[in-house]
C-alpha positions as CSV (number, residue, x, y, z in Angstrom):
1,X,0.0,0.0,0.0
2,X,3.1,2.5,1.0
3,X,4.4,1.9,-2.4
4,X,1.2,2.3,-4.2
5,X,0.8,5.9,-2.6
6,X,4.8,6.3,-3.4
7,X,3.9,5.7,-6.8
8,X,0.8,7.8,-7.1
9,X,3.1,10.7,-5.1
10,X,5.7,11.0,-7.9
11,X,3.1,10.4,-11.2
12,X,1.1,13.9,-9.6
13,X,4.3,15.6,-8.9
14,X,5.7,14.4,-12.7
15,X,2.5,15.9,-14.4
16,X,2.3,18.8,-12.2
17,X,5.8,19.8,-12.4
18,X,5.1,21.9,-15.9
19,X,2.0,23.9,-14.2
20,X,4.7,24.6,-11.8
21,X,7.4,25.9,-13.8
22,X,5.0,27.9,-16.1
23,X,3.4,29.3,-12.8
24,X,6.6,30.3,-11.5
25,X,7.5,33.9,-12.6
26,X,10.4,34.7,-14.9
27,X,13.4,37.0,-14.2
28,X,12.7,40.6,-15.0
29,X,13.9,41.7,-18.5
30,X,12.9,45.4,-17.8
31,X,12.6,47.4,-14.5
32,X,10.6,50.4,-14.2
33,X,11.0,53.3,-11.7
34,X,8.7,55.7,-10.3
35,X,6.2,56.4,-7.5
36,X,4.0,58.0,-10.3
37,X,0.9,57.2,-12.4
38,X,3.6,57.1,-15.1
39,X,5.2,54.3,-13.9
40,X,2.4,52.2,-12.7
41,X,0.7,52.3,-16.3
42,X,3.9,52.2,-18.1
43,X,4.5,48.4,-15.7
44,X,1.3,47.2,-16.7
45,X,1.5,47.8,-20.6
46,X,4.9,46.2,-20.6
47,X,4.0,43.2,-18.8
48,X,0.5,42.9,-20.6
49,X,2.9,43.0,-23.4
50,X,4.6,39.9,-22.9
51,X,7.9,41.5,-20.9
52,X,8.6,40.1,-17.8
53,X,8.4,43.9,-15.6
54,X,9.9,44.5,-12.5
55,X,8.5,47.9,-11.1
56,X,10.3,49.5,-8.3
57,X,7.7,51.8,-6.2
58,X,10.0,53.4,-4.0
59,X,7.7,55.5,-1.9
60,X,4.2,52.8,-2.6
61,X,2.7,54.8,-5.2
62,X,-1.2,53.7,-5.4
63,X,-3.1,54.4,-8.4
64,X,-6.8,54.2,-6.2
65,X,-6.9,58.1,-5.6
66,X,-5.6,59.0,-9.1
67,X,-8.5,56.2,-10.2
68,X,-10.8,58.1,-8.2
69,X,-10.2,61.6,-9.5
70,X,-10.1,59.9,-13.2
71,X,-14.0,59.4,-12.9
72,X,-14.7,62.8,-11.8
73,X,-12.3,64.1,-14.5
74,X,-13.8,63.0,-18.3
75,X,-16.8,65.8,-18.4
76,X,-15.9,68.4,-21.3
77,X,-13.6,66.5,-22.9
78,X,-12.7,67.2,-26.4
79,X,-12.0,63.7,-27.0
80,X,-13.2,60.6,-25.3
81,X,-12.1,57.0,-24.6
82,X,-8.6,56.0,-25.0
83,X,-6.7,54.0,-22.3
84,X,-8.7,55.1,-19.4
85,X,-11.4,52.8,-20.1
86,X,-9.4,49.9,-18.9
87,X,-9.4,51.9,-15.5
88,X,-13.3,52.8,-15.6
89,X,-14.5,50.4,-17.4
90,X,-17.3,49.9,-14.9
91,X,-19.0,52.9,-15.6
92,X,-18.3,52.6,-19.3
93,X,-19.4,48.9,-19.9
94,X,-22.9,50.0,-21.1
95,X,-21.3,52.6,-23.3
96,X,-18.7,51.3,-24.5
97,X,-19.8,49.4,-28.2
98,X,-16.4,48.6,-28.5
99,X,-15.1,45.7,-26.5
100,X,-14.6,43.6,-29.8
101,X,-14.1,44.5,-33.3
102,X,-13.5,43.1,-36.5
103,X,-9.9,42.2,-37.2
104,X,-8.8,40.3,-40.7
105,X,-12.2,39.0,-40.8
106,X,-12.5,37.6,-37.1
107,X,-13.9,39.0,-34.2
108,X,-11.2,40.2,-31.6
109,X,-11.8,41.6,-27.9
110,X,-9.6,44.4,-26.7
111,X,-6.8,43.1,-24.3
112,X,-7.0,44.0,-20.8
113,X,-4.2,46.0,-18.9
114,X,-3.7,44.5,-15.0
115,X,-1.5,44.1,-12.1
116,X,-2.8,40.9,-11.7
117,X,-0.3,39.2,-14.5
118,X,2.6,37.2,-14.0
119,X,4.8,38.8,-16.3
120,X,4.5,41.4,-13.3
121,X,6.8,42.0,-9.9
122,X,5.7,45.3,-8.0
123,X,8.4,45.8,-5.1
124,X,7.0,48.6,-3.2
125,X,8.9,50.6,-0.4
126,X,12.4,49.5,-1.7
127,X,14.8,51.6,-4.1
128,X,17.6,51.0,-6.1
129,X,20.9,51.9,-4.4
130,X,23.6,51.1,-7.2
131,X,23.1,50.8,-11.1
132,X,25.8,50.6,-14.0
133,X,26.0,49.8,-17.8
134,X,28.2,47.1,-19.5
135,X,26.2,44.6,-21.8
136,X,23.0,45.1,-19.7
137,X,21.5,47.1,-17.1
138,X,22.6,45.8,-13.5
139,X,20.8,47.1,-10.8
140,X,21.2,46.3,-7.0
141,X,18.0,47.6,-4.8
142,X,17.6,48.3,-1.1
143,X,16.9,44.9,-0.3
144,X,19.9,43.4,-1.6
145,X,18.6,42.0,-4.6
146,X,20.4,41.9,-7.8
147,X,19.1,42.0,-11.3
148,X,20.7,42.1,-14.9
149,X,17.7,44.2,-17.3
150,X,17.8,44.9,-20.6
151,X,15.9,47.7,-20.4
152,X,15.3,50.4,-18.1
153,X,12.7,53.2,-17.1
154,X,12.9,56.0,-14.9
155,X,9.5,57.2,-14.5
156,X,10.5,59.2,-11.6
157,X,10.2,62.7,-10.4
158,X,12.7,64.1,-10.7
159,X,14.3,61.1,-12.9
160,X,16.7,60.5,-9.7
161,X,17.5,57.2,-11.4
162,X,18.9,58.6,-14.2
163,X,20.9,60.8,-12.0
164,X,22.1,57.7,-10.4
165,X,22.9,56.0,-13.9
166,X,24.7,59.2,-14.7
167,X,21.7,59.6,-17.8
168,X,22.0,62.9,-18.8
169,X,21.1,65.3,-21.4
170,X,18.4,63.4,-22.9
171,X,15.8,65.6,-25.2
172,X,12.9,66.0,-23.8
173,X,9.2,64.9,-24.7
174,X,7.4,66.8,-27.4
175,X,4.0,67.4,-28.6
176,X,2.3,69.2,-31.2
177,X,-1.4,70.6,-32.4
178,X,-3.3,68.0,-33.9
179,X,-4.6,70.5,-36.5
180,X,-1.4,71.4,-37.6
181,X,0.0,67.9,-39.1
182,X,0.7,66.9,-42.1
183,X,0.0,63.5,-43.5
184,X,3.0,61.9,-42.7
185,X,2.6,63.1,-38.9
186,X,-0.5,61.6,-38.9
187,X,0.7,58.1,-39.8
188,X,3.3,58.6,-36.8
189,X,1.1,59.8,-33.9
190,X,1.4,57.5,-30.6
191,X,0.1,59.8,-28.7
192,X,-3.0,61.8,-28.5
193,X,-4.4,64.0,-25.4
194,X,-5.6,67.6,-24.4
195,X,-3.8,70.0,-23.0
196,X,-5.1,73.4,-22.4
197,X,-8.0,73.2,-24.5
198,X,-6.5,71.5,-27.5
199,X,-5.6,67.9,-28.9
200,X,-2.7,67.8,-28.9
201,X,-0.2,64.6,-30.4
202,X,2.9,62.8,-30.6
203,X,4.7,61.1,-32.9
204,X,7.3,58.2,-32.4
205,X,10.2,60.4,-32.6
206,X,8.9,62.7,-30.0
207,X,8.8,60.7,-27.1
208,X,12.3,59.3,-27.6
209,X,14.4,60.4,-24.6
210,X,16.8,57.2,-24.1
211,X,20.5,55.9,-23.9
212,X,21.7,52.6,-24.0
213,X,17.6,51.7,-23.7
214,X,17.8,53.5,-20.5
215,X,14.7,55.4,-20.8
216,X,13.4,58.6,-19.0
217,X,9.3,59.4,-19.1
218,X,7.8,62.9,-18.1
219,X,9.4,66.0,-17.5
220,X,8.5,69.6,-16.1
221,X,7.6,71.0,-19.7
222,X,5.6,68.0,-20.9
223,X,3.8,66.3,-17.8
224,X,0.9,68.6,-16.5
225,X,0.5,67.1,-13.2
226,X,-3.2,67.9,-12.7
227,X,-3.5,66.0,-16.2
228,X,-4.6,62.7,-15.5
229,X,-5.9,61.1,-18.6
230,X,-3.1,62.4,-20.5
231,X,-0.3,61.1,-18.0
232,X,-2.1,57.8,-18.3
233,X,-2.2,57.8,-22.0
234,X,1.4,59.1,-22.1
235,X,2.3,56.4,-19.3
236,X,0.8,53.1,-22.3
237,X,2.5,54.8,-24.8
238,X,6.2,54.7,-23.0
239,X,5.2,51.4,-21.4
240,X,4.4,49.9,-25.1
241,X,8.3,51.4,-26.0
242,X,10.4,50.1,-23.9
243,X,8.3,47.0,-23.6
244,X,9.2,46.7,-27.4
245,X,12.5,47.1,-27.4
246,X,12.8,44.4,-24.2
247,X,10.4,42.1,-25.9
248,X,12.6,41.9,-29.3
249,X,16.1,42.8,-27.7
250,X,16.6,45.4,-30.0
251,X,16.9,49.6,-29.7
252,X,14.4,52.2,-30.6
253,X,15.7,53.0,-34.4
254,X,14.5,49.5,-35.1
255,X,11.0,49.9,-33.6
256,X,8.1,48.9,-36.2
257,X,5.7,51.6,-36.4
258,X,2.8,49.9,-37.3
259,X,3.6,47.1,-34.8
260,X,3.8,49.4,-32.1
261,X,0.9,51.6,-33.3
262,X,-1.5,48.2,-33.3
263,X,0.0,47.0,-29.8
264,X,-1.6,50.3,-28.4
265,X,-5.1,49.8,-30.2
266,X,-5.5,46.1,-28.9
267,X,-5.1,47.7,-25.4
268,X,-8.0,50.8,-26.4
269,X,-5.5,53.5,-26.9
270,X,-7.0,56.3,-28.7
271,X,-5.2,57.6,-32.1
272,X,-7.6,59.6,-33.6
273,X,-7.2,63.3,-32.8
274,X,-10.8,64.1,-33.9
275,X,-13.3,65.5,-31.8
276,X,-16.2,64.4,-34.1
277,X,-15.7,60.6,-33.3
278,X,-16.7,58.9,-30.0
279,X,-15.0,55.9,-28.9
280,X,-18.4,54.4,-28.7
281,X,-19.1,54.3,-32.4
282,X,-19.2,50.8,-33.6
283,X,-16.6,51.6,-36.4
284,X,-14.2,53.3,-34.3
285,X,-10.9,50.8,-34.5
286,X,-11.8,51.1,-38.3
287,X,-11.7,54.8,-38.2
288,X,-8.3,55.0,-36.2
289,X,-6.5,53.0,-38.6
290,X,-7.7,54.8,-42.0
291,X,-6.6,57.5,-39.8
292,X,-3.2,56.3,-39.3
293,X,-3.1,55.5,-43.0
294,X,-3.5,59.4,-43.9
295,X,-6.1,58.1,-47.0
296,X,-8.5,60.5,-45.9
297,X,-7.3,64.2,-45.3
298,X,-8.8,65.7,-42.2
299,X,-10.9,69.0,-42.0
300,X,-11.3,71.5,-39.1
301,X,-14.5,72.0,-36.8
302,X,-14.2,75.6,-34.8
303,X,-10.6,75.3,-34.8
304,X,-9.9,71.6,-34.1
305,X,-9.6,68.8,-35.9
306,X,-12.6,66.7,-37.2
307,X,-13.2,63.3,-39.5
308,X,-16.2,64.9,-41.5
309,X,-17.8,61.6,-41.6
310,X,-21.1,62.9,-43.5
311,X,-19.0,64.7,-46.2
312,X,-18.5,63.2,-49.4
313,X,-15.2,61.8,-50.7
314,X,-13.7,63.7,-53.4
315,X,-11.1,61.6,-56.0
316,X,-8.8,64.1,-56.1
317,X,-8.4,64.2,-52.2
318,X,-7.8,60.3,-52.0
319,X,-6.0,59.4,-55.2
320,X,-2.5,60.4,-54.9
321,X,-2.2,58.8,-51.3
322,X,-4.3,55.3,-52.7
323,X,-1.8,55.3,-55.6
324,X,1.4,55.1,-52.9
325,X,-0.1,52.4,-51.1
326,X,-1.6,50.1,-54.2
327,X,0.8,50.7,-57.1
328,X,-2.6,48.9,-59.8
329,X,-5.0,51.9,-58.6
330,X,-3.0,53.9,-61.0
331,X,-4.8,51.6,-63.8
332,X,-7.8,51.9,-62.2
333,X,-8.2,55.9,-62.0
334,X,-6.9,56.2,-65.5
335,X,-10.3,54.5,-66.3
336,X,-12.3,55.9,-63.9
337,X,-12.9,59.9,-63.3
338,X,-15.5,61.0,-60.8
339,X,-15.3,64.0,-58.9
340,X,-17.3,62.2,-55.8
341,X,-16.9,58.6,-55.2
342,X,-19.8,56.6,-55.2
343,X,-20.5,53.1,-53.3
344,X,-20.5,51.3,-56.5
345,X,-17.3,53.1,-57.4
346,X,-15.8,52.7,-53.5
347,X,-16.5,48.9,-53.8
348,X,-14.8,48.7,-57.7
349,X,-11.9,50.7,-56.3
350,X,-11.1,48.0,-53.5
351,X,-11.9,44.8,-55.6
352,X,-9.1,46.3,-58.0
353,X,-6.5,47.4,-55.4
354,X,-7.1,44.6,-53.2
355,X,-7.9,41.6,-55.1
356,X,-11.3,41.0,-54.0
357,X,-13.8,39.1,-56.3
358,X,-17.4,40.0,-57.5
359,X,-18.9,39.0,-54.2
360,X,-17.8,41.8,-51.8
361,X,-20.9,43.7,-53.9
362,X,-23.1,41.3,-52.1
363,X,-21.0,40.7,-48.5
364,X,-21.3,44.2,-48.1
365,X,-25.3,45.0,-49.4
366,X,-25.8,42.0,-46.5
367,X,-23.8,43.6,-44.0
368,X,-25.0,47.3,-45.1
369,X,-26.9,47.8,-41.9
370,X,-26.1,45.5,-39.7
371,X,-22.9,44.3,-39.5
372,X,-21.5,47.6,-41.0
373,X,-23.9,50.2,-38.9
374,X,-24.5,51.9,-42.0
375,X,-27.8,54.0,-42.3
376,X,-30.1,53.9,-45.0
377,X,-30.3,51.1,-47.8
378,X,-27.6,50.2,-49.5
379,X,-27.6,52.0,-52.8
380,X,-24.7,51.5,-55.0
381,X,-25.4,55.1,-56.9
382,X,-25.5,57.2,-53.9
383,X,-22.5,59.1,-53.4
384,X,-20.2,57.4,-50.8
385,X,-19.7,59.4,-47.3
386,X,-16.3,59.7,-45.9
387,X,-17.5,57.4,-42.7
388,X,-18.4,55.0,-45.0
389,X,-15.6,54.8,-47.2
390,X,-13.3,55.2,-44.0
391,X,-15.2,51.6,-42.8
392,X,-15.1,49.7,-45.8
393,X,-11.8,50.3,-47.0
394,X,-10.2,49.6,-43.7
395,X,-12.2,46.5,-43.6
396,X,-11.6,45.5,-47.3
397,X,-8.5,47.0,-48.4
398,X,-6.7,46.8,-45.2
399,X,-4.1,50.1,-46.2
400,X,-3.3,49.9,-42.2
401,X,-1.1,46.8,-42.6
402,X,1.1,48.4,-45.3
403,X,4.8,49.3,-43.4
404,X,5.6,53.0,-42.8
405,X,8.7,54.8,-42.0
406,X,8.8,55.5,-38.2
407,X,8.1,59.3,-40.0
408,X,5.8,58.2,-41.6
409,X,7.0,59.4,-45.0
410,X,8.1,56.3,-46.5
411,X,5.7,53.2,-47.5
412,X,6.8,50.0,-47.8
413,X,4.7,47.8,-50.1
């Protein structure tokens, strides 16, 4: 009998040993440092992102009093949604239409930012005493432990870590109107918030303040500290960076855009500078991407920028940028001169550039209202709205996946 219950002993413990192993969490890669909304955010984006995160919380930063003044902060809002919704969801469950979305034909659901994750340590009331630079990062904290990082974050303020590290002169965060951008901005934002009254963006190139992937986030001339939603946003966006650059060993000059960019909308970021479009429209992730394509040219609404979704969409405004992403739509406006697109033209126009056959005419009279959202009947002789457009050819035609430059003056086909 001892050796029967001997034997069953050592069969559990064989077949539990992997649950164990893959339980058990693995040795930080990145360590982020900072008492600060900043911090706490960026943690939780890199270790939602795959990155095994140590945060550092010297003085036990808790994000339940910034949560709290984050509800009482979204009324009058230019923009809405973004990030915060992982953070609020509860209030915005009803709201929000878009927990899932269509992506390359199947239905996806947004993914979820945590501290309950086991790509995530949080050692709170300790500090980091020694740090230095050879091949990696090695830090030695207050409580003796030692770690070797590849990448490292001082979320700080004050940035007394980079003091420490002897990480100085860095350039500091920028940010620019989001009416005044040209197309390849657009393609490049990372970033979009309000400050003072206006959206306000990013681009990749503006939040790089790093050496040897040691990484400082904030600063007195960028970080409003009242600012919530836009530290949070700004907080993702850093996270997502140096999470990147850990994730795929590699520095920030060989960061995908577009990989980056779609990172932030699986976990809700918001793109879209617009103050026209609400998060809770049912075509929204489609919108952010035609967006971050530059196809369709934004207009202005008392000053700030705006999608125009009921406005037609004129040829001459879409061609030249259709033609750098789908070398055969050359061909196809040769042989085809409207001044407004139609449906019937809209739906010709992606079965040429994209390959699709005959029966997208019928998918998309099936899925007109439904599906789609669209209002009216499906007529292919009306003249095609912008929103419209902006839906189906993200949805058909995909331009999104093309590679840009991190400038977002270059294509790649």
């Amino acid at each position: 009998m001892n050796n029967l219950h001997c034997t069953r002993y050592w069969i559990l413990l064989i077949f539990s040993l992997p649950i164990l192993l893959i339980a058990k969490p693995k040795k930080p890669a990145i360590l982020i440092y900072g008492s600060t909304i900043e911090a706490y955010v960026a943690a939780l984006q890199s270790a939602a992102s795959g990155v095994p995160t140590l945060w550092v919380n010297p003085a036990s930063y808790s994000f339940e009093k910034d949560k709290f003044e984050l509800k009482s902060s979204e009324e009058g809002k230019l923009i809405d949604g973004g990030v915060v919704n992982q953070f609020i969801k509860e209030e915005r469950s009803k709201k929000d239409s878009t927990n899932s979305f269509i992506l390359n034909g199947k239905r996806q659901s947004y993914n979820v930012l945590t501290a309950d994750n086991l790509f995530l340590t949080i050692l709170n009331g300790e500090d980091v005493v020694n740090i230095e630079h050879s091949k990696s990062w090695k830090v030695t904290l207050s409580n003796k432990s030692n770690y070797a990082v590849h990448v490292v974050m001082d979320a700080s303020i004050g940035h007394t870590l980079a003091s420490k590290a002897k990480v100085e002169n860095l350039p500091q965060a920028q940010f620019m109107r989001a009416n005044a951008l040209t197309i390849a901005d657009a393609r490049s934002v990372v970033l979009v918030g309000e400050k003072q009254g206006e959206v306000v963006v990013s681009r990749l190139g503006d939040l790089i303040s790093q050496k040897d992937n040691f990484f400082v986030a904030g600063g007195n001339d960028f970080i409003e500290r009242d600012n919530l939603n836009f530290r949070l946003a700004y907080g993702q966006v850093m996270g997502a960076i140096a999470g990147y650059c850990t994730f795929f060993k590699t520095t920030t000059d060989k960061i995908d855009l577009r990989t980056l960019q779609n990172e932030l909308l699986m976990f809700r970021s918001r793109l879209l500078p617009t103050v026209d479009v609400s998060y809770q429209d049912k075509n929204f992730i489609s919108l952010q991407r035609m967006y971050l394509a530059g196809i369709l040219p934004l207009s202005t609404s008392e000053g700030k920028p705006a999608f125009d979704l009921a406005d037609s969409v004129r040829v001459s405004d879409i061609k030249p940028i259709v033609n750098q992403f789908y070398s055969r739509a050359q061909l196809w406006f040769v042989d085809n001169t409207p001044e407004f697109l139609t449906v019937q033209d809209a739906l010709n126009l992606i079965k040429f550039t994209a390959f699709r056959a005959e029966e997208l005419d019928v998918e998309v009279k099936n899925k007109w209202n439904k599906e789609l959202t669209f209002k009216g009947e499906f007529d292919p002789s009306k003249v095609i709205s912008r929103y419209e457009f902006a839906v189906l050819f993200d949805k058909y035609a995909a331009p999104f996946v093309k590679k840009v430059s991190q400038d977002g003056a270059t294509i790649y086909r």
